[in-house]
N, C-alpha and C positions, 0 to 999 in steps of 0.2 A: 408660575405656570397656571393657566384658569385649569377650571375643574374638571371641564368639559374633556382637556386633553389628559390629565390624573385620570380621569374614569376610564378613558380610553387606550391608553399605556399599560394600566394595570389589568384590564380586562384583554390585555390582545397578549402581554408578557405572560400572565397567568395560565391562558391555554398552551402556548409555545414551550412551557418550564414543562409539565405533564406533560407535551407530546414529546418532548425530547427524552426525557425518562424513560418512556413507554419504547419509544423507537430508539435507544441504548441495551432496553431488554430484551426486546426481539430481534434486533441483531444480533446480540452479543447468542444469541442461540447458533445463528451461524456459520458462527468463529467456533463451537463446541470444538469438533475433529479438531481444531489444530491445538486447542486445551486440552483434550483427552491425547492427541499424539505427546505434545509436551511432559503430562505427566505420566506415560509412561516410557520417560526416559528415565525415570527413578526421584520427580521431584519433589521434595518436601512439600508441608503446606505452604510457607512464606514466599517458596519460589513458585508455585500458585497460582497464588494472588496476585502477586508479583506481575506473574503476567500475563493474568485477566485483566488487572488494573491497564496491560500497556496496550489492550485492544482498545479500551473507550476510546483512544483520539484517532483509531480509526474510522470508527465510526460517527464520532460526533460531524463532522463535516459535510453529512449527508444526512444526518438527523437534523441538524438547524435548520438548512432551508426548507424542509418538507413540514416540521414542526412551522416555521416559521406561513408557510403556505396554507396549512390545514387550520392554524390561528386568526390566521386575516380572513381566509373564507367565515368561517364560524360566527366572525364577529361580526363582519357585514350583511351575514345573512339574519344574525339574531336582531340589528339596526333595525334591518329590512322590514323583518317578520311583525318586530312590536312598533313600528312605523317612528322610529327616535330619530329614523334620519331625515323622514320627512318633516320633527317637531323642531328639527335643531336647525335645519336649512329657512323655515318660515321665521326662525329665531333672527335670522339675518348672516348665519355661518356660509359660506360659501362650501363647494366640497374640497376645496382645495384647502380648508383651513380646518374642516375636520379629521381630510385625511393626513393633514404635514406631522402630526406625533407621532403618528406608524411607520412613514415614511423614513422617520429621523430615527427611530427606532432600528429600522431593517436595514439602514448605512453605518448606524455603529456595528448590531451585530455583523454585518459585510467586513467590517475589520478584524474583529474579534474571531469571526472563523478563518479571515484570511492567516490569524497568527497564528491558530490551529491545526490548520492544514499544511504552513508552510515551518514551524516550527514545533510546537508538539507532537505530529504525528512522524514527522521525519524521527526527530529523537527516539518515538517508543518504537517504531520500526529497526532501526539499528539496535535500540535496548532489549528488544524479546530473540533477535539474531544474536548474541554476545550470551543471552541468558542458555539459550539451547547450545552456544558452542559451549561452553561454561561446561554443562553437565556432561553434553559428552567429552569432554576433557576428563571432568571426575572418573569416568566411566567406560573404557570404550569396548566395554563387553557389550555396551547399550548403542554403541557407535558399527560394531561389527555385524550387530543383526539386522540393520537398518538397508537390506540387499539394495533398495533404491539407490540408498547413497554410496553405497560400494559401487553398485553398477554408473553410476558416475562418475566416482574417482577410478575406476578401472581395478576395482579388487572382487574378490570370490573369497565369498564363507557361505561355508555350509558344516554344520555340526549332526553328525550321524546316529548319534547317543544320547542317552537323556540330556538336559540343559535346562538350567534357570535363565532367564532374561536378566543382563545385570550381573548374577552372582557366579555361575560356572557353565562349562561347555564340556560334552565330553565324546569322543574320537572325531578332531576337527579338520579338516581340510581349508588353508588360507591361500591364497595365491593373487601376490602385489606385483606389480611394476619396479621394476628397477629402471628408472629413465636414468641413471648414470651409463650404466652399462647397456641398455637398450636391449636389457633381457627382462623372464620375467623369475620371480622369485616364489617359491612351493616351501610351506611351511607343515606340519604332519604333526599332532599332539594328542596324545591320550588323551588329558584334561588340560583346561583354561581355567583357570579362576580368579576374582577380584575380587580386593576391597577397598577399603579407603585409600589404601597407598601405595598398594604395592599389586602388578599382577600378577603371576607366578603359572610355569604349565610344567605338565608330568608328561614324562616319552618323548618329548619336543626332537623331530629330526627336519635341518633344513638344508634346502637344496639352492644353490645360490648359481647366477649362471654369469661368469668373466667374462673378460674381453677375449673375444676371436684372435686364437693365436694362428699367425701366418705362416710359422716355419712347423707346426706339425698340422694343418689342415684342419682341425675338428676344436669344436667351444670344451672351453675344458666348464667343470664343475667343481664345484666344491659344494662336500656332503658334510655336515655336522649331526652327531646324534647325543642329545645330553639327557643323561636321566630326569632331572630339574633344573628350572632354572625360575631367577627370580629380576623383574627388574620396577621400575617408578613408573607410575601411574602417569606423571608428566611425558616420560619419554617414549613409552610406546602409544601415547594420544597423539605424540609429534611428528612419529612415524607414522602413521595412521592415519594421519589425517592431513597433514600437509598441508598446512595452511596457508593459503592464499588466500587472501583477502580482495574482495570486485565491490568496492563502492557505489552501487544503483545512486541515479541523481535521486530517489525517491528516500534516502537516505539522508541527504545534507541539505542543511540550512540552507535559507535564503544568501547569506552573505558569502558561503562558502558554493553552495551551487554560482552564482556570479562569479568567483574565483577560477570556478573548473572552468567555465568560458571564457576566460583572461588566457587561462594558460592553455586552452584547445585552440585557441585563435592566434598564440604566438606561435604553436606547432605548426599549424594552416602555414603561414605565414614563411616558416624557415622549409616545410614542405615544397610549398611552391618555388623557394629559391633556389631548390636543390634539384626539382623536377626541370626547372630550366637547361640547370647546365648539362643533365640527361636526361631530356626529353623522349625516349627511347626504354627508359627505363620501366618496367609491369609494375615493380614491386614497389616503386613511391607513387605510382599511380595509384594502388588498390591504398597505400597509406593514405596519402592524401583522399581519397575518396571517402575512407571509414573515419577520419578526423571533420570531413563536413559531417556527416551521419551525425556525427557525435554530438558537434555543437546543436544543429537540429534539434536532435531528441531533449538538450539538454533548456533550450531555449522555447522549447513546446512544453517540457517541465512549469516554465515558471508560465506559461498561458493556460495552463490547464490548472496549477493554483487560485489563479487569478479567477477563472470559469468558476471554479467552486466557490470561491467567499462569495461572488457578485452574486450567484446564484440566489442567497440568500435576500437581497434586495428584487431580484426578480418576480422569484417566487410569492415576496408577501404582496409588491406591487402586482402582479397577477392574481393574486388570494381576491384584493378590494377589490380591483377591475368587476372582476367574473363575480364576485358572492354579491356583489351590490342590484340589489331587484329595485324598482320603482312600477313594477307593475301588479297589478293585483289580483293576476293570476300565477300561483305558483309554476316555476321551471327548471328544469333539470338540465339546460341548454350546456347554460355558464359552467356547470361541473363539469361535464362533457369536454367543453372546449379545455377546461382545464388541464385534463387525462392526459386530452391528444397531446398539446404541449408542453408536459413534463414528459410522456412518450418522447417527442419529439427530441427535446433538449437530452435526454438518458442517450438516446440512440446516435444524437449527434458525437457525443460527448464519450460514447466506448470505441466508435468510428476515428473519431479522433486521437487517441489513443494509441492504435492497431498503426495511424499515418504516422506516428510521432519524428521518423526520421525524415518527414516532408513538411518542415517547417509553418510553410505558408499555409498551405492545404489544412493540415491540424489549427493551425491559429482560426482559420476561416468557420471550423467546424468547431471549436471550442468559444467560439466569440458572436457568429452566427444568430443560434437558439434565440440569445440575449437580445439583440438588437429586436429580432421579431418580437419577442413577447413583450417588450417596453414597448414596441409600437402599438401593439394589438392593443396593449393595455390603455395605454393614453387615447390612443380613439375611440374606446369604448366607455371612458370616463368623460370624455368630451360630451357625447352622445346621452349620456345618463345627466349632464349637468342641463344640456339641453331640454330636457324632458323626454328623449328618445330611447328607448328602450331596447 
């Protein structure tokens, strides 16, 4: 490797290591609320870290390219300034052969974030959802107070009496769904308390609502009032919580996200065959309609992957573009345009997003940005080879 491209490699990776750093630290300021919600579900330090640790690959995928962007500026403009580009060019270099190490540089990192984004960050995204059901599993005195999440799963708690967050509740009023019986369930207890394993309440009277009896007219009930009672930490989290589990494609792998389009295209598929022979029929229509959605979103998934790693090649080829001066009068121009077009590409790129179950439309707008700023860029590099400013 001549020297020329070492100096050049080292000085452009150098700024790019520090700005990713730097913009992992001020992200990660960001993501606070959901680490201060986290640990006050009752987390230890290890579960913590744990996962702060599983924010970084959130973020890293949007720290590369802009580190890798603010590094190619920097450098071209520092070329610029102490005139090395104009000493290396009379050398006999061409710019096409100063700039091929940064270039080759910002197509590995384009792989390396692409593994990031489509495999790393998938995994810590599931890994910090599994951690928080986790706890509240330990816990679901820490599950009961969370009204949000009640008010989603369709329950009511409210504790009228002193309470610890966690440890106890006292004159509580609970009221669940019973989707067996398509009633609802009133639960009434002096006191709640938990620990490690077991949760336990005092005065506990519940009121439970059967099935609609047809031969005397009126929902019977049934009242239960127990002094105490005690039961496992596992079984009323079961209760509680009901778990269903909904796999976001922002969840799985690459090899597994392609799997769920395998198997939504053979649903499409046995959809359509069955829509034929009732053709008449609303409800495989609305299936079949929300099985394309699916594939859609699921297939704008792996274009909007792809948008982020390339990003990283764009952005440092727009860094040289624009930071490259040949004139010698100082200009703020090339920043400018810079703004506008990371503007640009950011706005294309949450638009896209918002479209995700319009396939084409999202491809267009996640793929888009790109094409423009390689162009802009290469014509502008043409121009600076010319002596055109």
């Amino acid at each position: 490797m001549p020297i020329v491209w070492r100096f050049l490699l080292s000085q452009y990776l150098k700024v790019l290591f520090f700005c990713a750093i730097a913009f992992i630290a001020v992200l990660l300021t960001t993501r606070l609320d959901d680490v201060a919600h986290f640990a006050t579900l009752g987390a230890g330090g290890l579960y913590i870290l744990l996962f702060t640790v599983h924010q970084i690959p959130y973020i890293l995928p949007i720290a590369i390219p802009i580190s890798g962007l603010i590094s190619a500026i920097i450098l071209m403009q520092r070329l610029s300034s102490t005139h090395e580009i104009t000493a290396l060019r009379s050398a006999g270099m061409s710019l096409r052969n100063i700039l091929t190490p940064i270039l080759i540089a910002g197509s590995l990192l384009t792989l390396l974030n692409f593994i990031v984004v489509s495999e790393l960050a998938t995994h810590s995204h599931l890994s910090t959802g599994l951690l928080k059901n986790e706890l509240r599993s330990i816990n679901p005195l820490l599950l009961l107070h969370n009204k949000h999440l009640m008010r989603l799963k369709g329950f009511y708690f409210e504790s009228l009496g002193p309470s610890r967050i966690g440890e106890s509740a006292t004159d509580v009023i609970v009221a669940m769904p019973n989707k067996h019986e398509n009633r609802l369930n009133l639960m009434v207890a002096k006191q709640l308390t938990s620990n490690s394993t077991e949760f336990s309440g005092k005065g506990v009277t519940i009121i439970s609502g059967l099935n609609k009896s047809e031969s005397v007219g009126f929902d019977p009930l049934l009242l239960e009032n127990m002094a105490e009672t005690r039961t496992s930490i596992a079984d009323f989290s079961q209760m509680i919580q009901k778990k269903v589990w909904t796999v976001h494609d922002d969840y799985l792998r690459l090899p597994l996200l392609l799997s769920r389009i395998q198997e939504e295209e053979r649903n499409l598929r046995e959809g359509k065959d069955k829509l034929k022979e009732n053709p008449e029929n609303e409800t495989l229509k609305n299936k079949v309609s929300q099985i394309k959605k699916n594939i859609h979103r699921s297939k704008s998934e792996i274009v909007r992957r792809i948008s982020i790693a390339v990003a990283t090649f764009t952005f440092t080829l727009m860094g040289l573009a624009f930071g490259l001066s040949i004139s010698r009068h100082k200009s703020r121009k090339g920043v400018l345009v810079v703004i506008c077009l990371a503007a640009f590409y950011l706005v294309s790129f949450f638009a896209a997003k918002a479209m995700a179950h319009q396939f084409i439309v999202s491809s267009a707008l996640y793929l888009a940005p790109h094409l423009i700023i390689i162009f802009l860029s290469i014509l502008v590099l043409r121009r600076v080879s010319k002596g055109i400013e």
